[in-house]
MILOFI-650723 format. One record per residue (C-alpha): residue in three letters; z negated, x, y negated. Coordinates in Angstrom, 1 decimal. Each point is the difference from the previous one (the first is absolute). Example, Ala and Ser with C-alpha at 12.3 -4.5 7.8 and 13.67 -1.06 7.14 Angstrom:
2
+------+--------+--------+--------+
: resn :     c3 :     c1 :     c2 :
+------+--------+--------+--------+
:  ALA :   -7.8 :   12.3 :    4.5 :
:  SER :    0.7 :    1.4 :   -3.4 :
+------+--------+--------+--------+
This chain:
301
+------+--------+--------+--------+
: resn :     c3 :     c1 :     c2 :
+------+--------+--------+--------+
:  UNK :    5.9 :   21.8 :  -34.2 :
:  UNK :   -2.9 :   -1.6 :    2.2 :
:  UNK :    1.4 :   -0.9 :    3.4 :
:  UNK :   -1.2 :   -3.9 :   -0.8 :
:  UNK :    2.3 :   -0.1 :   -3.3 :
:  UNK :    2.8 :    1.6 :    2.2 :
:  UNK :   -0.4 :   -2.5 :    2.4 :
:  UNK :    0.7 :   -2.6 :   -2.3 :
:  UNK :    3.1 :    1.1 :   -1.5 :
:  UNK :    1.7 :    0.1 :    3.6 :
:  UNK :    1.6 :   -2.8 :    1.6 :
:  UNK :   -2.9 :   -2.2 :    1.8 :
:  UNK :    1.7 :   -2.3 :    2.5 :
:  UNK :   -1.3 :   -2.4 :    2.4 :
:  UNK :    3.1 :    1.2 :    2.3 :
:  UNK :    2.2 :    2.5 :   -1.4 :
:  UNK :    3.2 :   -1.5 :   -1.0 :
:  UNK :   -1.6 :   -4.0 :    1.4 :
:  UNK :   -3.2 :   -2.0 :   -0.5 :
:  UNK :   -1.5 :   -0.1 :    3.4 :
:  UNK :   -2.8 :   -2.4 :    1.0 :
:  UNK :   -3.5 :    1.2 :    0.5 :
:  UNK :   -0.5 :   -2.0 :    2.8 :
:  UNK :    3.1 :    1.2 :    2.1 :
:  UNK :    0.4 :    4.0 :    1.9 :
:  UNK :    3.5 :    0.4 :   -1.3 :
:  UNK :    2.7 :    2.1 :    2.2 :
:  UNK :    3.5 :    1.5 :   -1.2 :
:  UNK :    2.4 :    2.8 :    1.8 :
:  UNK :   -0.9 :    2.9 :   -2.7 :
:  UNK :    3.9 :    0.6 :   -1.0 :
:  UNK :    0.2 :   -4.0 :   -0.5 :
:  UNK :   -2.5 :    1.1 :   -2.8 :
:  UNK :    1.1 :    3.0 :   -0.7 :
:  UNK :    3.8 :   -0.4 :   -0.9 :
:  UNK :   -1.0 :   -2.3 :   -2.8 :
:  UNK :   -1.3 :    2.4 :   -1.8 :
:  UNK :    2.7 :    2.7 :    1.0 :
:  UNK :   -2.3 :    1.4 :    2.4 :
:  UNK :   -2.6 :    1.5 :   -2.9 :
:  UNK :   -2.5 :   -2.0 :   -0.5 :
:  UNK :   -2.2 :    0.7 :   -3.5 :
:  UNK :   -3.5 :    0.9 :   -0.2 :
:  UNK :   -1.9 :   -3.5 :    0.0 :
:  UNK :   -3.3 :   -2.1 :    1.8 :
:  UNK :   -1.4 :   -2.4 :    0.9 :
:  UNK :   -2.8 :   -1.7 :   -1.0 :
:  UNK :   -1.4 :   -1.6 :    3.4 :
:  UNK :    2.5 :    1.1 :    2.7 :
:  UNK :    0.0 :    2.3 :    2.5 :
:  UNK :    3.0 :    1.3 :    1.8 :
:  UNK :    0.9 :    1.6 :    3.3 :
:  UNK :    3.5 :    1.7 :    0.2 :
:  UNK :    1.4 :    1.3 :    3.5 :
:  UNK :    2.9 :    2.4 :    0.0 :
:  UNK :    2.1 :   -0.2 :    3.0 :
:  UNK :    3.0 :    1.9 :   -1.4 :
:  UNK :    0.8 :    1.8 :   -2.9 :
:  UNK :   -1.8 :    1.4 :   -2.5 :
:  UNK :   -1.1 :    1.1 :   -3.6 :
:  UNK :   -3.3 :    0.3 :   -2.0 :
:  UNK :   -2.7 :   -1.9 :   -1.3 :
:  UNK :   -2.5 :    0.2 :   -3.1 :
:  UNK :   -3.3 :   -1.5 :    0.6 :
:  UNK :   -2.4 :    0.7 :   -3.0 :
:  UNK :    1.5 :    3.1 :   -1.3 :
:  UNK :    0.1 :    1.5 :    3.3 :
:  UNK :    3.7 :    0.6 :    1.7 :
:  UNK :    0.7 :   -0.8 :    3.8 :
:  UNK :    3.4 :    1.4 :    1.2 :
:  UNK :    0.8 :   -2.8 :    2.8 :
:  UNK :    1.9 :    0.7 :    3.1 :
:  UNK :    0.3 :   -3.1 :    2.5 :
:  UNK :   -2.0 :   -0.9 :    2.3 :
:  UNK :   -2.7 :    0.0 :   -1.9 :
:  UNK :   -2.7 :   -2.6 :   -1.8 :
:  UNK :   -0.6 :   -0.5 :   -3.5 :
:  UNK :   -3.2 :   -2.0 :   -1.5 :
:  UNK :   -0.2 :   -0.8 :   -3.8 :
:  UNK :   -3.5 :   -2.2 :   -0.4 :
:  UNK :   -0.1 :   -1.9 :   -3.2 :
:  UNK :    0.0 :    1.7 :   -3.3 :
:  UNK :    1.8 :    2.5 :    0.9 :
:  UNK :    2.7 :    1.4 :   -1.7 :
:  UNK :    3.0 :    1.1 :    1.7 :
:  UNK :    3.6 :   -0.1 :   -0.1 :
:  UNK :    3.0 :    1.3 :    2.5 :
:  UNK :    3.2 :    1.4 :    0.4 :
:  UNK :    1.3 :   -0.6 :    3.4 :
:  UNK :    3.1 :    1.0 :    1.6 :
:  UNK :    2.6 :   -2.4 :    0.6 :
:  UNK :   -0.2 :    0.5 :    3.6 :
:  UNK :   -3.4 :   -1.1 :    0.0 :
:  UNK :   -1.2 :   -2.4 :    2.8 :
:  UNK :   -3.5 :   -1.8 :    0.8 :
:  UNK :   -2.3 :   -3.0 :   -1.0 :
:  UNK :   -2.5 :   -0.6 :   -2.8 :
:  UNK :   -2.4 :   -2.2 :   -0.4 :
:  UNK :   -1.8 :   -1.5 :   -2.4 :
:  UNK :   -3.9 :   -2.4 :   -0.7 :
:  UNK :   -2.9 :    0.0 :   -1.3 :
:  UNK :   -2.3 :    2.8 :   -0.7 :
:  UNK :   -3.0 :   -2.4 :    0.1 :
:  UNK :    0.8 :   -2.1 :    3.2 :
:  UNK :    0.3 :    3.1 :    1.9 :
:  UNK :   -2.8 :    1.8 :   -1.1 :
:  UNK :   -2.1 :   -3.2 :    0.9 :
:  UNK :    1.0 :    0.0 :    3.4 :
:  UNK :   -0.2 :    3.8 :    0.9 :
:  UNK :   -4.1 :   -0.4 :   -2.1 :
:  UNK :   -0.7 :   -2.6 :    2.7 :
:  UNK :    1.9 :    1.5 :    3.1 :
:  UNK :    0.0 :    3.8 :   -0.5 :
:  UNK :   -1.6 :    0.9 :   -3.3 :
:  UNK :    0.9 :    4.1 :    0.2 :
:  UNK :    4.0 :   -1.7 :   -0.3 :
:  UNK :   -0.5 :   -0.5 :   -3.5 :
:  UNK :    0.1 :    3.9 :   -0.8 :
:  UNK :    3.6 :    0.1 :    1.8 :
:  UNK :    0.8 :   -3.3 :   -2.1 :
:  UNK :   -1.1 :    0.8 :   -3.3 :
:  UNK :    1.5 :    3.8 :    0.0 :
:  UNK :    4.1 :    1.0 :   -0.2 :
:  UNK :    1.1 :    2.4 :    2.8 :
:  UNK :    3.2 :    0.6 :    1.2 :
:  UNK :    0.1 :    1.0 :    3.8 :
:  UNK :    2.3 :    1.9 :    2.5 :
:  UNK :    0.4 :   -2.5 :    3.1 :
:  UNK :    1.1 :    0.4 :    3.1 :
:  UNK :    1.5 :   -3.3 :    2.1 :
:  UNK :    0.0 :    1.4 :    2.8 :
:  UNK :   -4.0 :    0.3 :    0.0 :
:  UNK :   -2.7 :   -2.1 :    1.4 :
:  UNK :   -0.7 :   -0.5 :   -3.4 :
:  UNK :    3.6 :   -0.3 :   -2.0 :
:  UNK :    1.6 :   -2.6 :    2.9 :
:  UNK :   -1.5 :   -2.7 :   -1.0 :
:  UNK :    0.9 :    0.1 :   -3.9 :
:  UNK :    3.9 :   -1.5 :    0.3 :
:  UNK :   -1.7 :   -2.6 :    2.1 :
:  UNK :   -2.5 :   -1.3 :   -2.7 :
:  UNK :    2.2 :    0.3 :   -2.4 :
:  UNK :    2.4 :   -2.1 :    1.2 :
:  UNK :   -2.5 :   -2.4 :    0.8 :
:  UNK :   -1.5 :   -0.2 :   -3.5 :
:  UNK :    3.7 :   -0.2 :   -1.3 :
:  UNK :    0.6 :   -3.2 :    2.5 :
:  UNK :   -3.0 :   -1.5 :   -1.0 :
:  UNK :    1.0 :    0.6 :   -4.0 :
:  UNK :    3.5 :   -1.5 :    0.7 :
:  UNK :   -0.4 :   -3.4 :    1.8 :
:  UNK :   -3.3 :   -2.1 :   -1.4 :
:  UNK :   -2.1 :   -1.5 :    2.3 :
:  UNK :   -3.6 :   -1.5 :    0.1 :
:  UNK :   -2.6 :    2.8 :   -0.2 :
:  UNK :    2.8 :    2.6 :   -1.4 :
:  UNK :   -2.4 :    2.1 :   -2.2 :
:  UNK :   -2.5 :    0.1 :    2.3 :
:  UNK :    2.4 :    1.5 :    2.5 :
:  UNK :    1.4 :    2.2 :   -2.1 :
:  UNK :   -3.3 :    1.3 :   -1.4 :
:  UNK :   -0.9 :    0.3 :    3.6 :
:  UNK :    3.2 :    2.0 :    0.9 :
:  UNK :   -1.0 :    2.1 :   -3.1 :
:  UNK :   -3.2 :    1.1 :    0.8 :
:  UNK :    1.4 :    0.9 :    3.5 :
:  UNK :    2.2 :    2.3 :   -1.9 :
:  UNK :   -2.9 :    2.0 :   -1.9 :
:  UNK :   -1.5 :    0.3 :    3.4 :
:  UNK :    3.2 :    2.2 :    1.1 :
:  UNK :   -0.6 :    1.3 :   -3.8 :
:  UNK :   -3.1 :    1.6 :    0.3 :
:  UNK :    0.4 :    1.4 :    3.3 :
:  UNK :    3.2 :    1.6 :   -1.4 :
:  UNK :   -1.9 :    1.8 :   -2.7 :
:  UNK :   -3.1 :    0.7 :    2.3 :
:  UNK :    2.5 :    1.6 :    2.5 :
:  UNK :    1.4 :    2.5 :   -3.0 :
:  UNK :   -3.5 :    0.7 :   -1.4 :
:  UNK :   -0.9 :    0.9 :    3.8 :
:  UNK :    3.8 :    2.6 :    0.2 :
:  UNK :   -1.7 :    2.5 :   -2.5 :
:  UNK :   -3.2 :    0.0 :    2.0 :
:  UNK :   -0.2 :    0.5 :    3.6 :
:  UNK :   -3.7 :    0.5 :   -0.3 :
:  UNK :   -0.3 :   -3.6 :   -1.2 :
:  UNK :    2.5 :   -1.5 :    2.2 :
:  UNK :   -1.1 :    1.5 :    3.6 :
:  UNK :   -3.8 :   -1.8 :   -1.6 :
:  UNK :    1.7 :   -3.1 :   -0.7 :
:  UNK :    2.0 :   -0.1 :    3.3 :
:  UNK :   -3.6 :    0.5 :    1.6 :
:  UNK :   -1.7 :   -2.8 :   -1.9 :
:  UNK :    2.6 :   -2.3 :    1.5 :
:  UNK :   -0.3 :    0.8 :    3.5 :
:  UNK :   -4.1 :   -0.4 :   -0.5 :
:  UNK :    1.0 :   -3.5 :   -1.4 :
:  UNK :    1.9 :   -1.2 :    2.8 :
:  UNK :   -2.2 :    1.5 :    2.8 :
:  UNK :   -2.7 :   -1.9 :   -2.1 :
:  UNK :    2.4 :   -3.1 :    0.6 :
:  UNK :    0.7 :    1.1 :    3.5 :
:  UNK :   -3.4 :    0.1 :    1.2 :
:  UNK :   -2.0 :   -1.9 :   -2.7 :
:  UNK :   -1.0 :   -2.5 :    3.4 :
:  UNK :   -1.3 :    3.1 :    2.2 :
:  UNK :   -3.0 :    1.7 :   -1.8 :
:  UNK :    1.4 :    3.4 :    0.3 :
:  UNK :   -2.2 :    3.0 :   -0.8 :
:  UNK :    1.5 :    2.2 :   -2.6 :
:  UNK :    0.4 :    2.9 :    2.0 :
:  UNK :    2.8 :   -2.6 :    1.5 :
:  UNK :    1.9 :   -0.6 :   -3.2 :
:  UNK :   -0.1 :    4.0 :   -0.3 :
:  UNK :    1.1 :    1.0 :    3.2 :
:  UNK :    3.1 :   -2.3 :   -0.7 :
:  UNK :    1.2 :    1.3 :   -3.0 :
:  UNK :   -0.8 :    3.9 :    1.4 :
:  UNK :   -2.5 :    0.8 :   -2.7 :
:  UNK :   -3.8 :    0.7 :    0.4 :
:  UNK :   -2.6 :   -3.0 :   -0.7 :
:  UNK :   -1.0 :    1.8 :   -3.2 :
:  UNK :    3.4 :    0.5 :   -1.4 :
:  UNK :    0.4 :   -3.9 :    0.5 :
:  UNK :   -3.1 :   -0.6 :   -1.7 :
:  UNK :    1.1 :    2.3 :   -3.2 :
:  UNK :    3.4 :   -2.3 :    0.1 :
:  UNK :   -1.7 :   -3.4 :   -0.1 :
:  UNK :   -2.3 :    1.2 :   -2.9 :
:  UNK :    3.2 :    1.4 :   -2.1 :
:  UNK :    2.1 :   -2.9 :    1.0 :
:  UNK :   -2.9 :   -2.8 :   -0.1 :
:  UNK :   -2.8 :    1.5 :   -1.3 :
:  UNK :   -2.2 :   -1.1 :    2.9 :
:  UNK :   -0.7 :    1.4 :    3.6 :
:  UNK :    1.8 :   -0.2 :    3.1 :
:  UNK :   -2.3 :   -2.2 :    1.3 :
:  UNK :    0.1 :   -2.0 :   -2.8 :
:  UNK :    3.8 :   -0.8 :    0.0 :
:  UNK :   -0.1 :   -0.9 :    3.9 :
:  UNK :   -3.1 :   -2.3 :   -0.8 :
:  UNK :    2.0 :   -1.6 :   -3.4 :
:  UNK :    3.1 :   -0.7 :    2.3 :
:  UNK :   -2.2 :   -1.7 :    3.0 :
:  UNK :   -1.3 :   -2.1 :   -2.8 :
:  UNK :    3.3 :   -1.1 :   -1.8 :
:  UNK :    0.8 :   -0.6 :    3.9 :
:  UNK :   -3.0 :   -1.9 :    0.3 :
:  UNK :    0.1 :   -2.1 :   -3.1 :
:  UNK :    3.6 :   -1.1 :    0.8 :
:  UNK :   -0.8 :   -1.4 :    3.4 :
:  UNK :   -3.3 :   -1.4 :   -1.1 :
:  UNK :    2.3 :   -2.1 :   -2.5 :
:  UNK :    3.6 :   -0.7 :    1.8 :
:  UNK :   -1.2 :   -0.1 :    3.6 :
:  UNK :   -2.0 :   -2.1 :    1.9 :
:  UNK :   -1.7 :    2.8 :    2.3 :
:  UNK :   -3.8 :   -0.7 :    0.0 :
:  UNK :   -1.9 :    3.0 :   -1.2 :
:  UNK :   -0.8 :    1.3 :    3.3 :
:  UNK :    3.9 :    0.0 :    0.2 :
:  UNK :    0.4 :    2.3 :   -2.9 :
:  UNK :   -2.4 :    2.2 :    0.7 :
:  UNK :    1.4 :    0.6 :    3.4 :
:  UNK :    3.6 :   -0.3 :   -1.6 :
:  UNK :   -1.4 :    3.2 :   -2.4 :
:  UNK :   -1.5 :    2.4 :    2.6 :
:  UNK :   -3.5 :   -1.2 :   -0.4 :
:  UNK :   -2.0 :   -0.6 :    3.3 :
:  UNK :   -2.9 :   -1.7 :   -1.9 :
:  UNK :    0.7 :   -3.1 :   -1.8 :
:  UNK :   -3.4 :    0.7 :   -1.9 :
:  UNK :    1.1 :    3.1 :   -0.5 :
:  UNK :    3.3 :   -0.8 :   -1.7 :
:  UNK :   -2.0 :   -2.6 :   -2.1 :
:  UNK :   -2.1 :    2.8 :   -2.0 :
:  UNK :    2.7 :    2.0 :    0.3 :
:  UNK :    2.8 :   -2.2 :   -2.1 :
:  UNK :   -3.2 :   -1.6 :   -2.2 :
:  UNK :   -1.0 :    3.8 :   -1.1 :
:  UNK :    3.1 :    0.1 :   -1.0 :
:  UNK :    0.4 :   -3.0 :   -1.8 :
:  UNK :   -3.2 :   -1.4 :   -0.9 :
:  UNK :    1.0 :   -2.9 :    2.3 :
:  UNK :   -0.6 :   -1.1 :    3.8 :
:  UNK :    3.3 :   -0.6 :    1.6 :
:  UNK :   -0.4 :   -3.9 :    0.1 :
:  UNK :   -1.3 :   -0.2 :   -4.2 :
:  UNK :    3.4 :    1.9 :   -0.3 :
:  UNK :    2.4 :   -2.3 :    2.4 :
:  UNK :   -1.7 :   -2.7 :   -2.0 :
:  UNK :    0.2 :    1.2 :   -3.6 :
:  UNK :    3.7 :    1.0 :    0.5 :
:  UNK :    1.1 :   -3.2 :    2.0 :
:  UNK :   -1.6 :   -2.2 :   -2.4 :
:  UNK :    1.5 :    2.0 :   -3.0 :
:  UNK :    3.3 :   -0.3 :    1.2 :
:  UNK :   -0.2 :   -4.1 :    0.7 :
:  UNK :   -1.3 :    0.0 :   -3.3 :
:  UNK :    3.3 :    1.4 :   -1.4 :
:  UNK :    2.6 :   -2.1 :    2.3 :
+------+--------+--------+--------+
């Protein structure tokens, strides 16, 4: 039978068990759910919601599109819309799950952090530590979704959507970190990416060589410069020069330095200098720029 007839034969339910509102993030304790349905939930979907599930107790096992999860708390569960699955929990089971709209959240995450929507739009099921850097936080935004869900407010939705994508944040760097465990290779690279980035915060006001930047994180200038283009696909050089511009562009529009002020703020001795330095780099001189932007934005107040 073709997967799309299947579909349609199997219960399709806004919320299973309730209607829910598509404007709303809805929030339950999972064995509120689950004991009305004797803790086995059928196969079922639904059409345009997505839901997160955290096990802080208990256990059982999921199916998520033919595929079976064996679940063993604490651990994360994401079912995007359309997806078929169904569960059988055991009674012991403890945790939250929650429940809105596929579209609302994959419009935020396309505007904030477009490479979210692959973590949104695909089922996993993920080991999780609370104790981490990385699982502490999850109780905390759950509960904080489920207060928002439980006493209505002005600017509810948006809060909870908020809360939400704050959640897939912790998502993504949960399935990251486990893609990362099977590869040390890739994670000792990835660890070195980030300390590049924040020495590029660190000193993005300094104009430090890159012999600097390499010296810090005890590699060689030429294994920095084979980092940058994996990571970035550009130069050393070119990452330091991209950062002393997103540095410059900011205080050219929320400050009131004068130019010669930024470029002294940057490391540059030469205001003239810094001028056909940040307009090589963006086709502008620093004043067209502070004027473009500052006029743009009183446009849109």
């Amino acid at each position: 039978m073709p997967a799309n007839a299947a579909r349609k034969t199997l219960p399709n339910y806004a919320l299973y068990g309730a209607q829910a509102a598509v404007d709303s993030v809805h929030h339950e304790r999972i064995p509120a759910r689950a004991s009305r349905f004797g803790f086995e939930i059928e196969p079922h979907f639904h059409e345009a919601l997505i839901q997160v599930l955290y096990l802080t107790d208990g256990g059982g096992e999921t199916s998520i599109d033919g595929q079976l999860w064996q679940l063993e708390a604490p651990c994360l569960v994401v079912i995007p819309a359309r997806s078929v699955h169904g569960f059988r929990f055991h009674e012991a089971v403890d945790g939250h799950v929650i429940t809105t709209a596929q579209s609302a959240i994959e419009s935020i995450a396309m505007t904030a952090a477009p490479e979210l929507l692959a973590f949104v739009r695909t089922p996993a099921v993920l080991t999780v530590d609370p104790q981490s850097r990385r699982g502490a936080p999850l109780e905390a935004l759950f509960d904080a979704i489920g207060r928002e869900a439980e006493h209505p407010e002005r600017w509810q939705y948006t809060a909870g959507l908020a809360l939400t994508i704050a959640l897939f944040v912790q998502i993504a760097r949960q399935c990251e970190q486990a893609r990362l465990a099977g590869n040390p290779a890739r994670a000792a690279l990835v660890a070195r990416i980030e300390r590049f980035r924040l020495l590029l915060d660190e000193r993005c006001r300094t104009r430090q060589p890159v012999a600097s930047y390499a010296d810090a994180m005890g590699i060689s200038a030429g294994q920095l410069t084979r980092i940058c283009r994996e990571a970035f696909g550009i130069s050393t050089i070119e990452a330091i020069d991209r950062r002393a511009v997103h540095e410059a562009r900011r205080l050219l529009v929320y400050s009131t330095l004068s130019v010669k002020q930024i470029a002294r703020e940057l490391g540059f001795r030469d205001e003239a200098y810094f001028g056909r330095f940040f307009r090589k780099q963006t086709g502008l001189r620093p004043t067209e720029y502070r004027h473009q932007e500052q006029g743009r934005l009183s446009h849109s107040a």
